[in-house]
N, C-alpha and C positions, 0 to 999 in steps of 0.2 A: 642372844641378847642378854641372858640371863648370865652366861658367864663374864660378858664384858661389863656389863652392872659392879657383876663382884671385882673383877680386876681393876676397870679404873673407877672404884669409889672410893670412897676420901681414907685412905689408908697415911701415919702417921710419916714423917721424914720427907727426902726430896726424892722425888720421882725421877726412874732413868729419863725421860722426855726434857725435864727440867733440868739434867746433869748435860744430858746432849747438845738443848740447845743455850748452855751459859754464854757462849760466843755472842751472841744475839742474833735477832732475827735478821738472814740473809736476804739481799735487794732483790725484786724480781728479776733486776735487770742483769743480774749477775747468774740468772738462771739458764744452764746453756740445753739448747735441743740438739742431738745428734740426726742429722741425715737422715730420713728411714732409707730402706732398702727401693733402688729403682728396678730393679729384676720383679715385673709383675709375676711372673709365672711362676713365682714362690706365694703369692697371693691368689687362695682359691675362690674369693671373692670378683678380683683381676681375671680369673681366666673364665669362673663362668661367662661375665659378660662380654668377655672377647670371644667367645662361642656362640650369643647371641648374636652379635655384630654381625661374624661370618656368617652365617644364618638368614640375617635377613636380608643382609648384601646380598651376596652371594648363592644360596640356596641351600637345601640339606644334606647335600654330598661334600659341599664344601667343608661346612658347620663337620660333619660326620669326620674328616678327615683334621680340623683342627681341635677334633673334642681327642682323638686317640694321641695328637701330637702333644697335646697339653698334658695329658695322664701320663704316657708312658715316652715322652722323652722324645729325643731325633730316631727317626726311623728311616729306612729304608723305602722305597716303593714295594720293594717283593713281600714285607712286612707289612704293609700300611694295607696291601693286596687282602691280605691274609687276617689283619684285623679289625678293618672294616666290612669288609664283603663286598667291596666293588668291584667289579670287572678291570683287567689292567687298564687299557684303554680311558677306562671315567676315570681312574685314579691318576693316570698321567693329565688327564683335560684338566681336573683338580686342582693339580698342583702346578700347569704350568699357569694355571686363573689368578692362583695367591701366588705367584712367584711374580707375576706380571705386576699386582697391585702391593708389593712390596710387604706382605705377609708373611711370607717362607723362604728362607734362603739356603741354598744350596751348601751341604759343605763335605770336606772332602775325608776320607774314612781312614782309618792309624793307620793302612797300609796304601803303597798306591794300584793295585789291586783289589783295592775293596771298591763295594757298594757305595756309592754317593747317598751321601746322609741329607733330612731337610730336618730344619730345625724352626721353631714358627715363633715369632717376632711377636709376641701379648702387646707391646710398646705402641707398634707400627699399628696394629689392630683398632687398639682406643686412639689412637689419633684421630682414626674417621670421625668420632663426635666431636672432635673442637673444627673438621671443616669448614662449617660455617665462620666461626672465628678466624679462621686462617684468611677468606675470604672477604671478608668487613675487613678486617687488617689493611689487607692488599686494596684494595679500593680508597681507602682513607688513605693511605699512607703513598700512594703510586699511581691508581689511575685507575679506569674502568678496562683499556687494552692490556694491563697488567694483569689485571683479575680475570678478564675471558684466557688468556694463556695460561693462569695458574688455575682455574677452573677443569680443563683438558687433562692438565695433568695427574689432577687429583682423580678423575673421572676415569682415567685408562690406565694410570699409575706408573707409566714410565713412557715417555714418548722420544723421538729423535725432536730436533727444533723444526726440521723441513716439516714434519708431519704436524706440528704446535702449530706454523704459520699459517700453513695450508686451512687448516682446521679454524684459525682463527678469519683467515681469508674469507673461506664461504660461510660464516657466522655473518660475520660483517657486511658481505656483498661489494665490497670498494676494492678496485687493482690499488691503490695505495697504500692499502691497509698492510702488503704484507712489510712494506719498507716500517712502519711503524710498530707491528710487532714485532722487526729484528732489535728494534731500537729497545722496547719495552722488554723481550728477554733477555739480552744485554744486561740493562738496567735491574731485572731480577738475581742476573747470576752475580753482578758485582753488589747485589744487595745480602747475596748468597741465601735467596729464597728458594732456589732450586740448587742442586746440583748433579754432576756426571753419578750414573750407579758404576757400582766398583764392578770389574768384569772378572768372571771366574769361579773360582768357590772358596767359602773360608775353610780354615783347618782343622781338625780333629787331634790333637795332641795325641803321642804316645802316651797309653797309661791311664787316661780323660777318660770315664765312661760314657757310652751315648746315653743313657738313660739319667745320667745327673744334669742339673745344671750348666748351660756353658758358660760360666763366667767368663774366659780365657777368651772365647768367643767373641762376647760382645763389644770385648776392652780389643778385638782385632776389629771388629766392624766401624767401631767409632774410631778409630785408627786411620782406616781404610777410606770411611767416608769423611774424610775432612772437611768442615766447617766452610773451607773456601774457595770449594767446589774445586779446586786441581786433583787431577791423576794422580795418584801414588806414584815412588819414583817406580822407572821402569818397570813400567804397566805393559807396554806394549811384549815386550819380552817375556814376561810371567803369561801374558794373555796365550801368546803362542804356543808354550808350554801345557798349559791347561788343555787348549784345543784337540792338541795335537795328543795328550791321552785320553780326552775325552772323547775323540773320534770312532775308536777303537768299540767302545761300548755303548752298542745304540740305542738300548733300553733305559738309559738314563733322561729324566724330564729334561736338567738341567741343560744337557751337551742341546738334544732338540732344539729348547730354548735358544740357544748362545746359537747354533747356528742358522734359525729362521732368521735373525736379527741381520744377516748381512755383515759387512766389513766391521774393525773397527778402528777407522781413523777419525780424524777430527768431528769430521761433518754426520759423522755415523753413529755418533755416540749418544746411548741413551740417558734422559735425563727423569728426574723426579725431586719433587718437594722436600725441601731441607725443613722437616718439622722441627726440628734441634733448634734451627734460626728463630721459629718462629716462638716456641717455647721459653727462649732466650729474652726476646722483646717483650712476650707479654710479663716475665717476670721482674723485667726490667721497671717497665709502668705501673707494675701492684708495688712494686719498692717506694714509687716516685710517690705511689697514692698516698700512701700509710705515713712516711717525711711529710708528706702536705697536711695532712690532719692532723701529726701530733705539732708538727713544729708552724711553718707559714706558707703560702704560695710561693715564695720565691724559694724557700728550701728544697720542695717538690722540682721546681723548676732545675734548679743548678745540680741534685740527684738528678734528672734524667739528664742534662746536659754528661755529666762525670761517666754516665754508664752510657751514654752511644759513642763516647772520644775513647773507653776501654775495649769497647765491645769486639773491636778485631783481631783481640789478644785473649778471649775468654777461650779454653780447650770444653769446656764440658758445661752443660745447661746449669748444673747449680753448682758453680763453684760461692767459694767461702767468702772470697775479696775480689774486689774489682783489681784494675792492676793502676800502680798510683798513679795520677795526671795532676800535674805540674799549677798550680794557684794561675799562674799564667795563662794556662792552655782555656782555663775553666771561665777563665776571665773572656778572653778571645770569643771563645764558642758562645758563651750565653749574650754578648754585644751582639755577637754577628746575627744573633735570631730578633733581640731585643734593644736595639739603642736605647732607648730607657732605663736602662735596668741599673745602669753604676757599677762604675768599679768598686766606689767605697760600701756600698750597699751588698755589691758581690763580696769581696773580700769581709765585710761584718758578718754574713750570713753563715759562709762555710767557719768562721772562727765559733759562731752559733753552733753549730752543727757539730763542730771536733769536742766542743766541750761540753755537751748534754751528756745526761748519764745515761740516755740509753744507747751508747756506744754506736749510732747512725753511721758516722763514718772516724775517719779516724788517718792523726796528723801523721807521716811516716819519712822525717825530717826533711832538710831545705836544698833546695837546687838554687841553680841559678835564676832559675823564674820566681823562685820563691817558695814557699812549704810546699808539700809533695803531699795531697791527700788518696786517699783510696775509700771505696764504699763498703761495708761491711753488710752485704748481702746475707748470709747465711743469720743474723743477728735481724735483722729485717723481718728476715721468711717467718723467724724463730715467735716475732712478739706480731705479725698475722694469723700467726697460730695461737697463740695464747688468746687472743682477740676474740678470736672461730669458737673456741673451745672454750671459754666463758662462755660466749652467747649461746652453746649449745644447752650448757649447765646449766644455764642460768632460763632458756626456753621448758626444758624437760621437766630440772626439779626446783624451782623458783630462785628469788632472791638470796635465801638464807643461804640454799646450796651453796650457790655461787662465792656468796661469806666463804661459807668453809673451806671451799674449796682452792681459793684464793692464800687461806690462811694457813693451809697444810703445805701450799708452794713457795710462803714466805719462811714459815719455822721448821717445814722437814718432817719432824715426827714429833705427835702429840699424843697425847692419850686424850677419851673421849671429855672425863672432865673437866681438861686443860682447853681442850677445843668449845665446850658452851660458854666458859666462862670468856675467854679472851672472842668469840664470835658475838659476845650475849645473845644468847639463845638458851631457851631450857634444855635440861637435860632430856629429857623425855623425847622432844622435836630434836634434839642433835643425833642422836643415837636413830632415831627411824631415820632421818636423811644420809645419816654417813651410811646403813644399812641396804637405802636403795643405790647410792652413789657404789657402793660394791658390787651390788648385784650387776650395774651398767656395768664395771672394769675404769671407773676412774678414779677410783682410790684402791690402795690395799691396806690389810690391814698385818703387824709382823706382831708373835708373841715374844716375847722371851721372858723366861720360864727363872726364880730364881733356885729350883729346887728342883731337883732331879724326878720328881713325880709329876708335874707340872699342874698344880692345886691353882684355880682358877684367880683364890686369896694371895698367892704367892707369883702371883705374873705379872709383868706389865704386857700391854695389847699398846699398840703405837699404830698410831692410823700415818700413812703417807703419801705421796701422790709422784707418781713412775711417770715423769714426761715422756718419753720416749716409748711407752709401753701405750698411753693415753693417745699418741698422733695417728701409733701403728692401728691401733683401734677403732679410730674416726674414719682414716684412713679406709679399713674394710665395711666400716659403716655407710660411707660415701657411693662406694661402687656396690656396696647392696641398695641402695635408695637407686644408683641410677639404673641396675637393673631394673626394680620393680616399676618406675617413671616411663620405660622404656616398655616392657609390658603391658602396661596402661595405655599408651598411646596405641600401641599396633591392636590394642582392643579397639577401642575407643575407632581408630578410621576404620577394620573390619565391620563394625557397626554399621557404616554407613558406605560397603565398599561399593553394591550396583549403582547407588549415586553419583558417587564420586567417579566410576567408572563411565558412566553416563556424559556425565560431566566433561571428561578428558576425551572421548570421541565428537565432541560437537564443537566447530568452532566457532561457533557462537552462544557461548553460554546464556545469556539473555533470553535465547529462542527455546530454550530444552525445557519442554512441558513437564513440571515438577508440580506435586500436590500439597495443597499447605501444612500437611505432615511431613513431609519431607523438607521443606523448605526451611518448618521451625525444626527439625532434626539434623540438618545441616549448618545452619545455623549453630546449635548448642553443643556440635562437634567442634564446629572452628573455635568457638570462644575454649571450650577444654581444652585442646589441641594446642592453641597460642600460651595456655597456662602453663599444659606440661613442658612445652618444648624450651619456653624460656627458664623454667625450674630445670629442666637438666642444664642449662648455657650457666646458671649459675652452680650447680652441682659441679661440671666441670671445671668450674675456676676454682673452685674447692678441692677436688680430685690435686690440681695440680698444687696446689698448698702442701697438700700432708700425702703425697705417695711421687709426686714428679720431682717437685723443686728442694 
């Protein structure tokens, strides 16, 4: 503190800060956020609690076997043998449990003589906590028969439809039930909430180590699993292929797997939950949200309208731009939900919308129906983040923080006495607050030095603010709060588990002789229990802010 005292006190001439930023102060809106990285398992924050997951899913052999695949890469079963200490046997039970629930996925090694590799899905893992979400979705949006079949599927992770129907049959108890969940899976797959798992294995590149990253991989999975639920072209031919050297090697989970399954033709084919889809929608409606509160209801409105008329052209969950839809099309879609609504009201709105400065959506000239607009998603995501990321600032180290912190993403780089005076704030309160905002990692501070000795008198110190460095940040902060949320809870009902056990053997809850200790301690569990679980539902929409979208 004492040398930034010296460096930014009131030294005579203009300051690099003040040489930097002659341009003037740059808009927020003009502040761009890059991507962060969706490869959790570069994320050690991401994989402990996808270790967790498997854990309490699934049990501690599971968990045992996705803790070694996250440390040390794709491995082998004779490896995974060997580095966990399980018997082959539980280590095949294992890995066909996560391969079944879409965890682990088979892939094939640089030679075709090699070991079949399993390589484990961090992505696929956190999905289970947005299932409830996926579920409220499907119910809202389709029906209660839609949600008991996407319910199944989430539950066994990959089912055939006959065994969906059947399942959803004796739920239900009605012979007519099953004609109406053909109808409702239908209705799912052309909503593409589900679709076919890809048959086979993915590839191993010559030269790819198994112990890196598979980037190569995953850009073939989501390849593989298209969006619109069809086959790959000739699937059935590659299938054969696979089988038929898979045969040969019977100590392989995967070959087992592929051939417990039966045939696979049409009726045979396994299916599972297109998280992609649903990741897609909700980020669609947090777009719609954030248009609706800065601009008006009908802006919100006519944004979702623009991204479900795009939506069957989107390749990947966060792309940058919607793809354009025609002034006409938008006109059409939003009449057909709202006769109310006006053409000229519709057409004033989006002209609203193209010419705001924070870049919402954006005009991409004229057709025949007239301007051609497109959504600027990635711009969207960008200022729900900056939103997040205030209110974090602005929770942890108050008001002023928030000033500063505001002010170092308008002008770039300042120095300390350039920043009390344009925040007004004293010197003494700016200097402690920029000092804890570093200690967090949301500011940095760069020196440069005008003298080859680097004399504290002879520096300028520029404080700055790294968006990109600040998301990746919150980011690992996110999925550290939801492990610890997550730990809380599985305390929290351990507390009261003979009760609850109690509880789940009687069917008549009413009649089970409970003492008024336990009643006010069950009691005091559920109200905790309801606190945590909806703080992680919104931890999760968070998650998907600053590490999915």
């Amino acid at each position: 503190a004492g040398d930034e005292k010296a460096g930014g006190g009131g030294r005579s001439g203009q300051s690099l800060a003040e040489r930097s930023a002659r341009a003037g102060p740059s808009k927020m809106a003009a502040v761009p956020l890059q991507a962060p990285s969706r490869n959790a398992e570069r994320v050690p924050e991401a994989a402990h609690l996808a270790c967790d997951v498997v854990i309490d899913a699934f049990g501690h052999d599971s968990g045992l076997v996705a803790k070694f695949l996250l440390r040390r890469g794709n491995r082998t079963l004779r490896e995974l043998v060997r580095d966990t200490g399980l018997k082959p046997s539980r280590c095949q039970q294992v890995l066909l449990v996560l391969i079944q629930q879409n965890c682990v996925a088979p892939l094939r090694g640089e030679t075709r003589d090699s070991d079949t590799l399993y390589h484990i899905h961090v992505d696929n893992i956190l999905h289970r906590l947005r299932y409830p979400r996926f579920l409220l979705h499907t119910r809202e949006c389709m029906g209660e028969t839609h949600e008991a079949l996407l319910e199944g599927l989430l539950e066994h992770g990959r089912l055939r439809a006959r065994a969906l129907f059947e399942r959803a049959e004796s739920s239900r108890g009605a012979d007519e039930k099953e004609t109406n969940a053909a109808k409702a899976f239908q209705e799912l797959v052309e909503g593409r909430f589900v679709e076919r798992v890809p048959v086979g294995f993915g590839e191993l590149h010559a030269g790819q180590s198994a112990d890196e990253d598979e980037d190569l991989m995953d850009r073939e999975d989501r390849e593989d699993d298209r969006s619109d639920g069809s086959p790959p072209p000739s699937r059935s031919a590659s299938a054969a292929k696979r089988r038929r050297r898979s045969s040969g090697g019977g100590r392989d989970v995967s070959a087992r797997l592929e051939a417990s399954g039966g045939g696979f033709g049409e009726e045979d084919d396994l299916w599972r939950v297109n998280a992609d889809e649903f990741n897609r929608r909700f980020r669609h409606v947090a777009c719609a949200a954030l248009v609706r509160e800065k601009v008006d209801d009908a802006a919100g409105h006519l944004l979702l309208a623009m991204l479900e008329l795009s939506r069957a052209h989107e390749a990947k969950v966060n792309e940058e731009r919607s793809t354009p839809v025609s002034e006409a099309e938008i006109v059409r879609k939003v009449l057909a939900e709202n006769a109310d609504f006006g053409v000229d009201r519709a057409k004033s709105t989006l002209e609203k919308m193209a010419n705001d400065t924070s870049e919402l959506i954006s005009c991409v000239g004229d057709a025949h129906g007239g301007p051609n607009y497109c959504v600027n998603m990635r711009r969207i995501i960008d200022l729900i983040r900056m939103k997040e990321i205030e209110a974090v600032v602005r929770e942890r180290f108050g008001g002023p923080a928030c000033r500063i912190f505001r002010l170092l993403i308008m002008k770039r780089n300042l120095e300390q006495k350039q920043i009390a005076e344009m925040a007004m704030i004293p010197v003494k309160d700016t200097r402690e607050l920029l000092y804890k905002l570093l200690k967090a990692e949301y500011v940095q501070i760069q020196e440069v030095a005008r003298t080859s000795d680097h004399a504290p008198s002879r520096t300028f110190y520029l404080w700055r603010v790294d968006l990109l460095r600040v998301v990746e940040h919150v980011g690992r902060e996110l999925y550290r709060a939801t492990s610890n949320l997550r730990a809380r809870l599985i305390h929290e009902l351990s507390q009261e588990r003979e009760t609850l056990q109690l509880l789940e053997r009687a069917q008549d809850t009413s009649t089970v002789p409970l003492t008024t200790g336990q009643r006010q301690n069950l009691a005091r569990m559920r109200t905790v229990a309801t606190s945590l679980e909806s703080s992680l539902l919104r931890l999760d929409e968070l998650v998907c802010f600053f590490a999915v979208w």
